[in-house]
gemmi code that builds the backbone of each chain (N, CA, C; Angstrom):
import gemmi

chains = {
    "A": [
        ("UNK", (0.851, -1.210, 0.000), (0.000, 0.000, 0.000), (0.874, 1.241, 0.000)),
        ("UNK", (1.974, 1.090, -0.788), (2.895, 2.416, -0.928), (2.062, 3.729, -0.967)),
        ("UNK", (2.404, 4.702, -0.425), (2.086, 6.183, -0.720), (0.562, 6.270, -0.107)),
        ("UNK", (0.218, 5.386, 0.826), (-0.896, 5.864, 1.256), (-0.929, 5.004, 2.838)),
        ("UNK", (-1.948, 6.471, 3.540), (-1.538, 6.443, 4.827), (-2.806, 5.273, 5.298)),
        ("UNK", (-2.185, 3.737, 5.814), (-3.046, 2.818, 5.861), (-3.497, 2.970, 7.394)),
        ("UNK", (-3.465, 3.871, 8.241), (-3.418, 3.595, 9.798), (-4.843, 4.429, 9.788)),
        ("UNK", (-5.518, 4.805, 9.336), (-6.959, 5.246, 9.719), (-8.139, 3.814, 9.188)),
        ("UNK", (-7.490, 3.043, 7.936), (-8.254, 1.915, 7.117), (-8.265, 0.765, 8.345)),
        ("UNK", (-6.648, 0.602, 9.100), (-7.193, -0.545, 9.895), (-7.631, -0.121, 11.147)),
        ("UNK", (-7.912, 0.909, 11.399), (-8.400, 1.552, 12.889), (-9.577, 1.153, 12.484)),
        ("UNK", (-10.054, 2.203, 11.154), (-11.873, 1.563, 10.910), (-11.875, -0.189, 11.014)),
        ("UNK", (-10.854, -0.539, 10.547), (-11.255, -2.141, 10.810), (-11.063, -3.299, 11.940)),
        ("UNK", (-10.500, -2.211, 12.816), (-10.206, -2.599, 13.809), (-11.596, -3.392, 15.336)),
        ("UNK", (-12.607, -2.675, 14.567), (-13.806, -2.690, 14.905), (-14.461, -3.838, 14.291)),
        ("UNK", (-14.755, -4.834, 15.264), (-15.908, -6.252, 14.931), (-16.866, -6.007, 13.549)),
        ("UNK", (-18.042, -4.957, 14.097), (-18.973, -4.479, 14.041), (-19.372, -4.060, 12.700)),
        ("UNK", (-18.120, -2.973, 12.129), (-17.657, -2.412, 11.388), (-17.349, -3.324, 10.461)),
        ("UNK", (-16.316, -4.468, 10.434), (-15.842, -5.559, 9.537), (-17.159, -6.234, 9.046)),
        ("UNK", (-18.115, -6.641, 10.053), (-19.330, -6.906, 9.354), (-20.062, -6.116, 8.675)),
        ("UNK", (-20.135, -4.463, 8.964), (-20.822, -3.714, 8.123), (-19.993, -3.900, 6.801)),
        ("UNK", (-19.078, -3.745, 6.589), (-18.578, -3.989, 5.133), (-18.441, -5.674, 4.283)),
        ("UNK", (-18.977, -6.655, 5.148), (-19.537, -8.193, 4.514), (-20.686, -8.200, 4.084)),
        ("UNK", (-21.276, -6.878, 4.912), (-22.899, -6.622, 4.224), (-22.692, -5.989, 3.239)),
        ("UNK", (-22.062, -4.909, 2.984), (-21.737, -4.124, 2.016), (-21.040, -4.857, 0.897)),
        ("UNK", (-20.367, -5.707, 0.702), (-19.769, -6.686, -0.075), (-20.598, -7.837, -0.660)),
        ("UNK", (-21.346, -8.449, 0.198), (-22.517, -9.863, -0.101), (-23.511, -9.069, -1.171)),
        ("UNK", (-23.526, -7.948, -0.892), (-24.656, -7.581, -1.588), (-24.817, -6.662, -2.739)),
        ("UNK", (-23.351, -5.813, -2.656), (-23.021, -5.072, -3.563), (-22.884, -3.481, -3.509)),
        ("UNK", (-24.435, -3.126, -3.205), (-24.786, -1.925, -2.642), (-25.952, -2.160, -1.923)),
        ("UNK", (-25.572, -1.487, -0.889), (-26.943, -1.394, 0.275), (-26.701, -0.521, 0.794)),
        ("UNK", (-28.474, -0.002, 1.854), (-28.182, 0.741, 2.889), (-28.083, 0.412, 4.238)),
        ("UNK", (-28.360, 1.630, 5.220), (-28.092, 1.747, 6.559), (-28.754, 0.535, 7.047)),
        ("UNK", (-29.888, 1.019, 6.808), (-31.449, 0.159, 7.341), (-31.171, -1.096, 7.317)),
        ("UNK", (-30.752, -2.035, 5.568), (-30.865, -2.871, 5.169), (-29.639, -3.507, 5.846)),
        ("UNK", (-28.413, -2.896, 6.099), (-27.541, -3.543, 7.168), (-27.906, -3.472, 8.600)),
        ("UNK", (-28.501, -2.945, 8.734), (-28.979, -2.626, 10.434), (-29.846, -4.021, 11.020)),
        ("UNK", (-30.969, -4.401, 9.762), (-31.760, -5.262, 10.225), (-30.768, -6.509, 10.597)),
        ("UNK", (-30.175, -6.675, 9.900), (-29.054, -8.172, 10.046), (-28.586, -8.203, 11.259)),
        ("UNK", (-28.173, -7.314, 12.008), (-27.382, -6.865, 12.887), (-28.428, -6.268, 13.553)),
        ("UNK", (-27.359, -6.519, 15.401), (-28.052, -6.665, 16.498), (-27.592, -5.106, 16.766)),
        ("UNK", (-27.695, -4.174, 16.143), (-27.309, -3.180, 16.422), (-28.028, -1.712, 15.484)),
        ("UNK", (-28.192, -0.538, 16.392), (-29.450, 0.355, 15.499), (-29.376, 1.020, 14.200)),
        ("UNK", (-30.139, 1.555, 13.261), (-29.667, 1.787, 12.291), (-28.731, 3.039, 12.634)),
        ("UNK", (-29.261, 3.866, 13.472), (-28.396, 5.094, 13.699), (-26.512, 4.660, 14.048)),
        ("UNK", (-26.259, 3.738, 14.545), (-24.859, 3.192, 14.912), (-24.477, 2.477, 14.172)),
        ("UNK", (-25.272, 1.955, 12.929), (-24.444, 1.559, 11.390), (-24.512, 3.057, 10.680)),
        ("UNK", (-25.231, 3.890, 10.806), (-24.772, 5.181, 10.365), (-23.454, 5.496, 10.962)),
        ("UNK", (-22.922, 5.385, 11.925), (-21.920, 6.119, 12.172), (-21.176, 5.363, 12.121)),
        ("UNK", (-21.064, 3.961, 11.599), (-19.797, 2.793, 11.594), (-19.422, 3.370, 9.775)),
        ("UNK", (-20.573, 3.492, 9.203), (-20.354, 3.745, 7.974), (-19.957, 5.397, 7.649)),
        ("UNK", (-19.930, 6.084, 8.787), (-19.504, 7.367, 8.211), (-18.123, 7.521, 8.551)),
        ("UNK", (-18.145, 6.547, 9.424), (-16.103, 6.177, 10.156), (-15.280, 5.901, 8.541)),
        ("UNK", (-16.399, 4.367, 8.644), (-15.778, 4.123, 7.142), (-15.495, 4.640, 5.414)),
        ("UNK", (-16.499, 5.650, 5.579), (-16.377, 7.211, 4.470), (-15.153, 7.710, 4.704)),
        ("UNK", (-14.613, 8.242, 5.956), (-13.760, 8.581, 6.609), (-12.144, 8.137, 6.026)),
        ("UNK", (-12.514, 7.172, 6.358), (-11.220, 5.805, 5.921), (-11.396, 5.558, 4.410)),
        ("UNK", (-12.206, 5.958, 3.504), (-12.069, 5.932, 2.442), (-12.677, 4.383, 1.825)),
        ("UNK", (-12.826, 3.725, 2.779), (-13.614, 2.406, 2.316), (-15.011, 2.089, 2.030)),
        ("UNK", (-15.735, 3.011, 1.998), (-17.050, 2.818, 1.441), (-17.584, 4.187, 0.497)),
        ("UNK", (-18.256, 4.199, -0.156), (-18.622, 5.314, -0.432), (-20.491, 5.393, -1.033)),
        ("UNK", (-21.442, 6.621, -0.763), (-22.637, 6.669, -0.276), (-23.187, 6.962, -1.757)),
        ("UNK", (-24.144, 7.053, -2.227), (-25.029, 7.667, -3.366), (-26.565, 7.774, -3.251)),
        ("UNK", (-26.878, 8.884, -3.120), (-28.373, 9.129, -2.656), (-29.461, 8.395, -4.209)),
        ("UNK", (-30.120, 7.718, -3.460), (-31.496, 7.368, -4.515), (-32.747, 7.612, -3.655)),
        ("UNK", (-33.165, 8.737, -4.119), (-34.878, 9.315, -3.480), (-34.431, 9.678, -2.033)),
        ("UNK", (-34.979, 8.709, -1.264), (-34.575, 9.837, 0.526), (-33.600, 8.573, 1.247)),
        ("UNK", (-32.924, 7.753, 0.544), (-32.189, 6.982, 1.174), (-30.783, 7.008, 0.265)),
        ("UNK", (-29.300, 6.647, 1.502), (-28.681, 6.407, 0.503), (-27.878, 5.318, -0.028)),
        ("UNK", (-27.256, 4.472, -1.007), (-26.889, 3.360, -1.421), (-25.739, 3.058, -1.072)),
        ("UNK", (-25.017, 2.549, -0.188), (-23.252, 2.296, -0.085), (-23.044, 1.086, -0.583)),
        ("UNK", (-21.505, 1.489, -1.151), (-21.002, 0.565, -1.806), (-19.248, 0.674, -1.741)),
        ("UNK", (-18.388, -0.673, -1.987), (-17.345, -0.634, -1.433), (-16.579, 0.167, -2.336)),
        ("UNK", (-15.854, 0.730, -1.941), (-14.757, 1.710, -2.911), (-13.337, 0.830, -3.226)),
        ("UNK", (-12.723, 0.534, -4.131), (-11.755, -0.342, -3.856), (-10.226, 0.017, -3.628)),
        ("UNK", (-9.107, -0.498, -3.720), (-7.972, 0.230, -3.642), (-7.587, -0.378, -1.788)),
        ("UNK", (-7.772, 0.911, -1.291), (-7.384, -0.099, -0.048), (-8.519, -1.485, 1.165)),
        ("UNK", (-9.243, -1.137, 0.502), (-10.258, -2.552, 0.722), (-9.269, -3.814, 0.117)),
        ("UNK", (-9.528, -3.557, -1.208), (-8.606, -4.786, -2.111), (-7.617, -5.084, -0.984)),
        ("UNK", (-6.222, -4.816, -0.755), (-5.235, -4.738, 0.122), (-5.835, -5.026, 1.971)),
        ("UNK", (-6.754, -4.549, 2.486), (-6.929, -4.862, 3.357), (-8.474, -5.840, 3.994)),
        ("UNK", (-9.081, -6.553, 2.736), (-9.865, -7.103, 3.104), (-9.486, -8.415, 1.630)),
        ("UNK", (-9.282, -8.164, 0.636), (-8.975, -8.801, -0.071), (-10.174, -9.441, -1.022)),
        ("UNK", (-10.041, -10.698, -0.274), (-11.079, -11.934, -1.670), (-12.306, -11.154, -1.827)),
        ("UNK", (-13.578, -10.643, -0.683), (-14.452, -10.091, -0.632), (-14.363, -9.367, -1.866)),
        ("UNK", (-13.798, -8.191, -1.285), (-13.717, -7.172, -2.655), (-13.478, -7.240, -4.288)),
        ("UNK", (-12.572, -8.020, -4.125), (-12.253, -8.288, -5.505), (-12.877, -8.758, -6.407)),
        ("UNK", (-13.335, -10.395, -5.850), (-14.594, -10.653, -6.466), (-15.841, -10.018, -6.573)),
        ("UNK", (-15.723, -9.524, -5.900), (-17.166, -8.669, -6.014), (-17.109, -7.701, -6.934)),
        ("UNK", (-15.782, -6.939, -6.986), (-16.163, -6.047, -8.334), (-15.508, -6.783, -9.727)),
        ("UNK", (-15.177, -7.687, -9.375), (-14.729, -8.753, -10.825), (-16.444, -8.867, -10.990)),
        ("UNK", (-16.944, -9.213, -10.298), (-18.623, -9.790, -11.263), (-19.229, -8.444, -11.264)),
        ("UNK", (-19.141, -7.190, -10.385), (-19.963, -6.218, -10.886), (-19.627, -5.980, -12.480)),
        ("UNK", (-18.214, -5.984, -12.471), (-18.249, -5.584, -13.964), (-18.291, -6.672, -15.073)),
        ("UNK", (-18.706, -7.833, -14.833), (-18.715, -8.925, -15.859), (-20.058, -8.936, -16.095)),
        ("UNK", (-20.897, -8.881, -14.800), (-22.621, -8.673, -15.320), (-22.706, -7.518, -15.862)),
        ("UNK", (-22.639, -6.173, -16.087), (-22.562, -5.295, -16.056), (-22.373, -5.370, -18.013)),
        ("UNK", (-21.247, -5.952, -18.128), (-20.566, -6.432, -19.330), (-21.498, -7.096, -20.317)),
        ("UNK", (-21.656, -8.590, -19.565), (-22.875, -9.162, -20.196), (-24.210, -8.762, -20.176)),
        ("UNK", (-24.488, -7.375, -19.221), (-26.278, -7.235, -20.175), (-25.766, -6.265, -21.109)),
        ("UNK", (-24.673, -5.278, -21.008), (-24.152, -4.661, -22.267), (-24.844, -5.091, -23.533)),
        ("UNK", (-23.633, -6.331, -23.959), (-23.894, -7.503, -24.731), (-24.972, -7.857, -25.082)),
        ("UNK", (-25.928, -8.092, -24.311), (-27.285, -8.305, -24.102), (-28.601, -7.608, -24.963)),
        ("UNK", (-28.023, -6.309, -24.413), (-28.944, -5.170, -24.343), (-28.371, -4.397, -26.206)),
        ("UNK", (-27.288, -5.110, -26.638), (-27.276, -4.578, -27.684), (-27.677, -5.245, -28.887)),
        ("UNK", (-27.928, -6.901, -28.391), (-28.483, -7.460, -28.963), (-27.568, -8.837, -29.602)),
        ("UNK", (-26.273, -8.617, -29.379), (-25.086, -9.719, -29.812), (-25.846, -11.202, -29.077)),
    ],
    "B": [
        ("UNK", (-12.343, -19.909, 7.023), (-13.521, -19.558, 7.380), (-14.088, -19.203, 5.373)),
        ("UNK", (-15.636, -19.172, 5.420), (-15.965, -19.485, 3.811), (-16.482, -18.002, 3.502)),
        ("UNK", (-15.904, -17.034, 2.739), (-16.745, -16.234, 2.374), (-17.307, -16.347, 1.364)),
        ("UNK", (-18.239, -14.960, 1.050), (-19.161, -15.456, 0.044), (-20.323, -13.970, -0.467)),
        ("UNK", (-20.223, -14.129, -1.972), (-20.483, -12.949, -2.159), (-21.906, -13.074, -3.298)),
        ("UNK", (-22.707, -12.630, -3.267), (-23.813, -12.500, -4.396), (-24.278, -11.466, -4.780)),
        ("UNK", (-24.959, -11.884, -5.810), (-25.249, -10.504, -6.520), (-26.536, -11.104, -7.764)),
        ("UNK", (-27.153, -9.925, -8.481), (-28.286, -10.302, -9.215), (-28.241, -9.389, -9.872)),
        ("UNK", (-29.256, -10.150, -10.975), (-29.195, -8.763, -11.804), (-30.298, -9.179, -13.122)),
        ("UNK", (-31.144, -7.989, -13.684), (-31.916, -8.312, -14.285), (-31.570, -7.954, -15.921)),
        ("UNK", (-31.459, -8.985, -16.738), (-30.856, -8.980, -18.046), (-32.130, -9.146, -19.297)),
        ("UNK", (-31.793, -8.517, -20.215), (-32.937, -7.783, -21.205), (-33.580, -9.007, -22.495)),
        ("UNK", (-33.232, -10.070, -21.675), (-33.223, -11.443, -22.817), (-33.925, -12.401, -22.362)),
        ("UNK", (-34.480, -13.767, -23.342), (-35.066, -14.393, -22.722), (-34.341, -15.651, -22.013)),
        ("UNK", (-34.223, -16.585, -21.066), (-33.618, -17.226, -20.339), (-32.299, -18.064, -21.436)),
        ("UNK", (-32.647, -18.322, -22.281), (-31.938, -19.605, -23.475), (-31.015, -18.686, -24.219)),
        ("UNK", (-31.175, -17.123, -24.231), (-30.161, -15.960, -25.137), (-29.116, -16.039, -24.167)),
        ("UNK", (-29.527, -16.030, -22.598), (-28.601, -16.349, -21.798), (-27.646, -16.911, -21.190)),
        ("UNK", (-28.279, -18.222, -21.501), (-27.496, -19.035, -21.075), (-26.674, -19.332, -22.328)),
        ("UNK", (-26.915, -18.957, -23.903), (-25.913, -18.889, -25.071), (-24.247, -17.903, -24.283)),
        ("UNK", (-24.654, -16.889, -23.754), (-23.994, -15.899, -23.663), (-23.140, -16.385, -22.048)),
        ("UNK", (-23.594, -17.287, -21.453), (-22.955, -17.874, -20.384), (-21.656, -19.002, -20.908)),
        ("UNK", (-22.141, -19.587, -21.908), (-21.292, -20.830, -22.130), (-20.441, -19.754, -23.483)),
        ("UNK", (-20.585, -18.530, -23.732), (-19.832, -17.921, -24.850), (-18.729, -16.926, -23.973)),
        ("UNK", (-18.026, -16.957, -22.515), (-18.090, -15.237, -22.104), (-17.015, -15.277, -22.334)),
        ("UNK", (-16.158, -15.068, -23.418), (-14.990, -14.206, -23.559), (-15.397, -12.795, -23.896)),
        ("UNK", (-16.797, -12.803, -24.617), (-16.677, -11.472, -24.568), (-17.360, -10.391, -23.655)),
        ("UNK", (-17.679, -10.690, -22.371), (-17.973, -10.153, -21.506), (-17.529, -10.380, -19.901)),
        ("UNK", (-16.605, -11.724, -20.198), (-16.315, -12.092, -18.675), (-15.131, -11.479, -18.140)),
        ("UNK", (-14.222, -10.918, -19.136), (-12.707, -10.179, -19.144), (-11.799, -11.003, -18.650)),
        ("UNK", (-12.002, -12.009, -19.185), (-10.917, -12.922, -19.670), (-11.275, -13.733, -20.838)),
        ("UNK", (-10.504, -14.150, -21.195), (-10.678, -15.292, -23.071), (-10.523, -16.712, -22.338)),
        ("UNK", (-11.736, -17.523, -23.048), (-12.158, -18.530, -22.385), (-11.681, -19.535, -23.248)),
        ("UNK", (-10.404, -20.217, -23.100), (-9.610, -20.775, -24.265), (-10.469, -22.270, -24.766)),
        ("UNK", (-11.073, -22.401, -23.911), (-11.817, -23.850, -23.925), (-13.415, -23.920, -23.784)),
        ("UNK", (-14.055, -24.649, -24.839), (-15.907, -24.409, -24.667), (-15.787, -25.274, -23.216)),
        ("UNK", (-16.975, -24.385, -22.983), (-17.658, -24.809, -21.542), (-18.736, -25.795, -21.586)),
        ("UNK", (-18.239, -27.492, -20.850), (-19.325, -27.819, -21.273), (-19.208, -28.715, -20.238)),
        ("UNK", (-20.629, -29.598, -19.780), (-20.991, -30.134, -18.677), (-20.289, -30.973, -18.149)),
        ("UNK", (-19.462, -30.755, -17.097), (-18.429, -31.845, -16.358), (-17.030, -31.659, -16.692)),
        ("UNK", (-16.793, -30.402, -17.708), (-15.748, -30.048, -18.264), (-14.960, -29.054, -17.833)),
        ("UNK", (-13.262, -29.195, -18.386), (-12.641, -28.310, -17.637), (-12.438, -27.132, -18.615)),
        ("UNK", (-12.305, -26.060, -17.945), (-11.788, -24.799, -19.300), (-11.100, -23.864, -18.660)),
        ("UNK", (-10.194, -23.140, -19.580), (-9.100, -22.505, -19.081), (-9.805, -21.167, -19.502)),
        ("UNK", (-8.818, -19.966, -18.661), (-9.382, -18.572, -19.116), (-7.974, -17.764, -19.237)),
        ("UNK", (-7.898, -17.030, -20.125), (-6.737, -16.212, -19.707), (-7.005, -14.678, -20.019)),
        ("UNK", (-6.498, -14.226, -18.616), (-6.224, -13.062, -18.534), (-6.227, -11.560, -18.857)),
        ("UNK", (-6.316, -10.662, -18.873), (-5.664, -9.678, -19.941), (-4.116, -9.430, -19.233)),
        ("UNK", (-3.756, -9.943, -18.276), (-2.221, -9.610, -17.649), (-1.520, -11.121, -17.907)),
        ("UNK", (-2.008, -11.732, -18.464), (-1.431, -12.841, -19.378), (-1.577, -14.012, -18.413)),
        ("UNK", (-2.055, -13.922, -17.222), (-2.470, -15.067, -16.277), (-3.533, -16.121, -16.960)),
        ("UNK", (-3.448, -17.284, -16.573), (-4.704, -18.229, -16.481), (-5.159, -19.134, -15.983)),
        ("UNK", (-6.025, -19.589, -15.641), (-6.875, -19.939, -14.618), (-7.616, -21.152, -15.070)),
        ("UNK", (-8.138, -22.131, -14.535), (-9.328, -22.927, -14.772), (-9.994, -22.990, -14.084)),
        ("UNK", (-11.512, -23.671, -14.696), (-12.394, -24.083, -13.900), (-12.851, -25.194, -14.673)),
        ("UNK", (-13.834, -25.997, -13.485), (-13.935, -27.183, -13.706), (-15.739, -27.277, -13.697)),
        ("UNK", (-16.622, -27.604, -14.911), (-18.182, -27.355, -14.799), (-18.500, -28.138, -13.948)),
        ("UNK", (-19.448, -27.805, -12.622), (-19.673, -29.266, -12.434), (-21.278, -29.455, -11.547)),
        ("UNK", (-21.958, -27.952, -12.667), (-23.186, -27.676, -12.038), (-23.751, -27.743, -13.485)),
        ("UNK", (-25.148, -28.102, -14.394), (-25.133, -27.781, -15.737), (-27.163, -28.206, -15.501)),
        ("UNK", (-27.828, -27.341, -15.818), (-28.974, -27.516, -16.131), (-29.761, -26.231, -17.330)),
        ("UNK", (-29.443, -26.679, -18.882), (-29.337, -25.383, -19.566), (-30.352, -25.108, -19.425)),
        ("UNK", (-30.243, -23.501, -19.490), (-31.508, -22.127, -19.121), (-31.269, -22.276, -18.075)),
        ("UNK", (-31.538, -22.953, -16.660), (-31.561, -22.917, -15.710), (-30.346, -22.236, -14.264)),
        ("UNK", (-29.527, -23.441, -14.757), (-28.490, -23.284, -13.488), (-27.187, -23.676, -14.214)),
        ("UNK", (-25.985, -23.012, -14.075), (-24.379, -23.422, -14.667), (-24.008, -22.632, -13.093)),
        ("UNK", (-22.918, -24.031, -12.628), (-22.179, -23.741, -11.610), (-20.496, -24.594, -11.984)),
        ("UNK", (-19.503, -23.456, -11.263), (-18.163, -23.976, -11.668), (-17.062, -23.803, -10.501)),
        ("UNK", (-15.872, -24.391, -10.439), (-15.230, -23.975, -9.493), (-13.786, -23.566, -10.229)),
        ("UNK", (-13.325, -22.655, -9.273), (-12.210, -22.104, -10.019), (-11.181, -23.413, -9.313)),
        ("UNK", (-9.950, -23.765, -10.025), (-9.316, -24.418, -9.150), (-8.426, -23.733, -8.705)),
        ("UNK", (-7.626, -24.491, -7.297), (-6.825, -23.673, -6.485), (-5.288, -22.973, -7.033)),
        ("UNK", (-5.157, -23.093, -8.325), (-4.115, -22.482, -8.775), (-3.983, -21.306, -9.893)),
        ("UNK", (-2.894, -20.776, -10.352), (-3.623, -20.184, -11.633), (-1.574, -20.068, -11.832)),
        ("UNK", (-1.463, -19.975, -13.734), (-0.080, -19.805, -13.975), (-0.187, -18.293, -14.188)),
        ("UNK", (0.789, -17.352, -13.539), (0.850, -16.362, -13.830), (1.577, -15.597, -15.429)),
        ("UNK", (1.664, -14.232, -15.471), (1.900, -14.075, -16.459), (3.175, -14.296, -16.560)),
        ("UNK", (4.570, -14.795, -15.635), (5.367, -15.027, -16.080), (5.792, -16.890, -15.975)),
        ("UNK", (4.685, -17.571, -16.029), (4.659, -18.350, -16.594), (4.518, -19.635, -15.235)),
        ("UNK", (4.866, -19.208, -14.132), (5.026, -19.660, -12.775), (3.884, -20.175, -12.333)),
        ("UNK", (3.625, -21.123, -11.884), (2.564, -21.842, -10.973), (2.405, -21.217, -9.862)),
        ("UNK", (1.408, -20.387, -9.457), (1.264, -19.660, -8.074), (-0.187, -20.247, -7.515)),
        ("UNK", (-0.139, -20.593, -6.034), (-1.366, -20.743, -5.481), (-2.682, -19.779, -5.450)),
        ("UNK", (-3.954, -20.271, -5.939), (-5.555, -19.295, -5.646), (-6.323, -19.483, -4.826)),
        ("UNK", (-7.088, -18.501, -4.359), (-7.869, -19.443, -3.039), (-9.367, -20.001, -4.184)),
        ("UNK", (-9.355, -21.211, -4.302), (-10.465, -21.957, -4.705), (-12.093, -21.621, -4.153)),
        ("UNK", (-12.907, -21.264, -5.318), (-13.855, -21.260, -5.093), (-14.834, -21.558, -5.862)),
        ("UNK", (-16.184, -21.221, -5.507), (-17.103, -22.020, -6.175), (-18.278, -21.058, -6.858)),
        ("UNK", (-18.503, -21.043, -8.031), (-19.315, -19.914, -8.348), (-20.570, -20.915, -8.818)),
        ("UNK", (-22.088, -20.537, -8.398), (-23.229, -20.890, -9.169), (-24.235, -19.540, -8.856)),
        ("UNK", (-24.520, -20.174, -10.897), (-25.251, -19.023, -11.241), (-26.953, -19.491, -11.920)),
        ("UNK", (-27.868, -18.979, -11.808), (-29.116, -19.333, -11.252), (-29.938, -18.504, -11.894)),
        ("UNK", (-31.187, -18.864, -13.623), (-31.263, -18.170, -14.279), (-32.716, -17.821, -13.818)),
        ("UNK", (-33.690, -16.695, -13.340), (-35.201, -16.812, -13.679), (-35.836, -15.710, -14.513)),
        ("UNK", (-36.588, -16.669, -15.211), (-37.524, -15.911, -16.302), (-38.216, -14.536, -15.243)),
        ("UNK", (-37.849, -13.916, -15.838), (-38.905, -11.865, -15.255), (-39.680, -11.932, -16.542)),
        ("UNK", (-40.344, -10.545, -16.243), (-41.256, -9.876, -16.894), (-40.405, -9.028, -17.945)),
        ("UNK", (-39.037, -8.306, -17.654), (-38.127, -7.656, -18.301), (-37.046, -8.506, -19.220)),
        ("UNK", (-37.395, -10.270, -18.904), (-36.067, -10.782, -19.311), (-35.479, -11.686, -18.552)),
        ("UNK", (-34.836, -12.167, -18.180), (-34.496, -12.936, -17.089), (-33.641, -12.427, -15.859)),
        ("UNK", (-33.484, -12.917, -14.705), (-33.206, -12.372, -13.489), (-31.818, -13.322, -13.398)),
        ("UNK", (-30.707, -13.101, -13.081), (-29.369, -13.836, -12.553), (-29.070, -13.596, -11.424)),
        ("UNK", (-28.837, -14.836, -10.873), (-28.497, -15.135, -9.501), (-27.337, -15.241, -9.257)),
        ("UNK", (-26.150, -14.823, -8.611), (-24.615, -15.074, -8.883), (-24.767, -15.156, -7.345)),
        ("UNK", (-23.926, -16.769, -6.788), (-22.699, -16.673, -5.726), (-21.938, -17.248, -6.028)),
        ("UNK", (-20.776, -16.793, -5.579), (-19.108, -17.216, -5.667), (-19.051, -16.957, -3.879)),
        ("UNK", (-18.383, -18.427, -3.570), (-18.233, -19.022, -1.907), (-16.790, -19.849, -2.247)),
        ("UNK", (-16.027, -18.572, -1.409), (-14.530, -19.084, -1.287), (-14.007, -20.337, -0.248)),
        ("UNK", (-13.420, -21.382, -0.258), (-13.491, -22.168, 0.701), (-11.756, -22.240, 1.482)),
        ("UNK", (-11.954, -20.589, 1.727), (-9.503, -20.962, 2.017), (-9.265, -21.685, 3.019)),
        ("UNK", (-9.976, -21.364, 3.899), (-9.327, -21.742, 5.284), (-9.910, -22.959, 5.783)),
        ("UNK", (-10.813, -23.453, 5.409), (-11.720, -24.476, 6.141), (-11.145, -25.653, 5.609)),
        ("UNK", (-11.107, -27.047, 6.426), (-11.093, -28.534, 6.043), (-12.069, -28.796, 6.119)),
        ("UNK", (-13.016, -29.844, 5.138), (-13.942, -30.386, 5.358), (-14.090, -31.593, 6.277)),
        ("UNK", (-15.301, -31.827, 7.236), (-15.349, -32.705, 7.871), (-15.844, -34.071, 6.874)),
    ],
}
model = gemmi.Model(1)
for chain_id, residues in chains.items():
    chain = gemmi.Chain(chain_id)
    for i, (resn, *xyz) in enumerate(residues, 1):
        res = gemmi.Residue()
        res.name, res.seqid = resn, gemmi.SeqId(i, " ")
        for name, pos in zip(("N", "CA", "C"), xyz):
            atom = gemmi.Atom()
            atom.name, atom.element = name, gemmi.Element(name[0])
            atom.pos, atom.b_iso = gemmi.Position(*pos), 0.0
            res.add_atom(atom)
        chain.add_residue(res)
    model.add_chain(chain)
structure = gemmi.Structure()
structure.add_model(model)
structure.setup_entities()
């Protein structure tokens, strides 16, 4: 992880809680607060703030749709500090992604 | 310990355009699939960093369901046998109203022995 300061990425991950908010965030692709909250024994307001740690740290990042918003993993130091999760996961975002391309153009 | 990742997605075709385009994906999987994919069969993929990989079919119900496992190795691009963590991808087709719906998990198995 040359040239980048990794000591705020494993502080955020240093946290149980947190490591699971981003397996939710990973299993699923993009989700929200709520939709990780229910899984977890813990309120939506305190996955809000596990996930704004993790904004913070550069490992997730938010996108508003209507009055909620969508997180999803950012990669780079995820890749490096969480690894298989991530990777695969955006190896198939962009292979489905690819194939309805394909799809949708009619090949 | 097994992770495991899914995902879905709703595609603009009818179930059988799909599953053409499953057993065809070099041109959408981003890698070149040196070998047809076919039930119980092994096929290699390579790379765009000149790596390659196999997998072995060993899920096959056409339209329906194609499941594969990557095996635990892959030759890199300089030609070297390097260890992968092995896993298992099945993918899971249903007819929608828009086209068909895809079901994707890939469930890594690194750390665990089976009982």
């Amino acid at each position: 992880m040359s040239g980048r300061d990794v000591g705020p990425i494993f502080e955020a991950l240093a946290d149980a809680t947190r490591r699971e908010v981003i397996r939710r965030i990973a299993d699923r692709g993009e989700t929200t607060a709520t939709e990780i909250a229910s899984g977890l024994e813990v309120t939506r307001q305190a996955v809000a703030k596990h996930l704004s740690a993790l904004g913070q740290a550069g490992l997730v990042a938010g996108r508003r749709e209507g009055r909620e918003v969508r997180y999803h993993l950012t990669p780079g130091p995820l890749t490096e500090a969480m690894g298989w999760m991530a990777d695969v996961g955006a190896a198939w975002d962009a292979r489905l992604e690819a194939l309805r391309s394909q799809l949708t153009d009619g090949s | 310990m097994d992770d495991r990742i899914r995902r879905r997605i709703e595609l603009p075709a009818p179930a059988e355009r799909v599953w053409e385009a499953l057993l065809r994906p070099s041109g959408w999987f981003g890698a070149e699939a040196l070998d047809e994919l076919t039930e119980g069969g092994r096929a290699r993929f390579r790379f765009p960093d000149g790596s390659e990989r196999e997998i072995v079919v060993d899920g096959w119900d056409p339209h329906r369901r194609l499941s594969f496992r990557w095996m635990p190795f892959e030759i890199d691009s300089s030609g070297r046998h390097r260890t992968r963590t092995p896993s298992r991808v099945s993918i899971e087709l249903e007819p929608s109203d828009g086209g068909t719906i895809l079901h994707l998990e890939e469930v890594s198995s690194s750390a665990r022995v089976s009982a």
